[in-house]
N, C-alpha and C positions, 0 to 999 in steps of 0.2 A: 494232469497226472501228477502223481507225487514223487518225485524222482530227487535225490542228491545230487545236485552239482556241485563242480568246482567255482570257485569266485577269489576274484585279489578283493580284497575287504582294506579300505580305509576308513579309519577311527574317528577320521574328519572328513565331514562331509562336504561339496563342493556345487555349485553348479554348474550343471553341462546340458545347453541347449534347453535351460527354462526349466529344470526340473533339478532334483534335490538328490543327487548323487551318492552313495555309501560304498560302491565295490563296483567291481567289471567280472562279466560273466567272461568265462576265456572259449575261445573258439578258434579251431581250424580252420584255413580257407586257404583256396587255389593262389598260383600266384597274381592271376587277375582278379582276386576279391570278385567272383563272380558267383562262385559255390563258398557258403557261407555255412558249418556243422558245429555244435555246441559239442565240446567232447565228454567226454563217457569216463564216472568217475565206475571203479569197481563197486560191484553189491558187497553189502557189508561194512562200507566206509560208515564213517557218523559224520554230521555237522558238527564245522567246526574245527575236524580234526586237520593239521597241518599235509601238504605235502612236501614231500623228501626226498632224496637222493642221495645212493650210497655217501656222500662223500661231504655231504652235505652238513655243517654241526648242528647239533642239539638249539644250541642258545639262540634264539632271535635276537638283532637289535633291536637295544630299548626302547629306539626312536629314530626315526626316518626324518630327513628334512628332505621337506617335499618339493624343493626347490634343486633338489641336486636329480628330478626325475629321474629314479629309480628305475623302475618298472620299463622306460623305453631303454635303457640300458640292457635292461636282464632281457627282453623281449626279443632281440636283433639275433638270440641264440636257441629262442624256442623251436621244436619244428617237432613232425614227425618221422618216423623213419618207415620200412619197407614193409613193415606188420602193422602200422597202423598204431604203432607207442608214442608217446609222447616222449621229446629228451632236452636237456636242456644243457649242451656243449658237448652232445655225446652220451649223455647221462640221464637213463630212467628218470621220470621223474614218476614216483606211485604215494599210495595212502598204506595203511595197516592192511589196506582187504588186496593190496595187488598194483597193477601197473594202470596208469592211465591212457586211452586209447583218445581217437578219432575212431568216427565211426567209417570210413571211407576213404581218405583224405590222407595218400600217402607224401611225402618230402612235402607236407603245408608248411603256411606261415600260423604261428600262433598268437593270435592279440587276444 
C-alpha cells in the first residue's frame, strides 16, 4: 500500500544487524513491547516534510554528532497520550496536515 510515514532519517548511513541502515521507522508500543503499531501520519502530509511542535524553532541543527546519541535522549519523552496523539514532553507533535496519532496505543512508548 502506498501510505506516508513518519521516519528519523540519518544523512549517514550505519549498520545495524547486517544491513545498510538510513532512518528508523517510529512506532508506538505497549509497555511490554509486545503490541508493536507504526503511527499514523495525517492525509495530506508530504515526504519529507518536517515534524513540529508548537514550541518547537524553525532552524534545524546544522549537524548532529552522533556520538552524543541524540534520539535516545529525545526518545525517553515520546509517548502517547488518552486520544491516541503523539507528544513529546507534553507537546503535540503534528506535520502541516494535523496531529500525529497511534492507531490504538494509548500512554505508549515511542521508538
Amino acid at each position: 500500500q502506498r501510505r506516508v510515514r513518519e521516519a528519523v532519517v540519518s544523512t549517514q548511513s550505519t549498520g545495524m544487524r547486517g544491513i545498510k541502515s538510513q532512518g528508523m521507522l517510529l512506532c508506538a508500543s505497549d509497555k511490554d513491547h509486545k503490541t508493536v503499531e507504526v503511527l499514523r501520519i495525517p492525509k495530506g502530509s508530504k515526504p519529507g516534510e518536517r515534524i513540529t511542535g508548537e514550541s518547537f524553532s524553525e532552524a534545524p541543527d546544522a549537524q548532529l554528532n552522533p556520538k552524543k546519541k541524540i534520539f535516545e535522549k529525545v526518545q525517553v519523552d515520546l509517548t502517547t497520550d488518552d486520544s491516541l496523539q503523539v507528544m513529546y514532553k507534553g507537546e503535540l507533535l503534528r506535520t502541516s496536515a494535523g496531529v500525529i496519532t497511534a492507531p490504538t496505543l494509548k500512554s505508549a512508548v515511542i521508538r
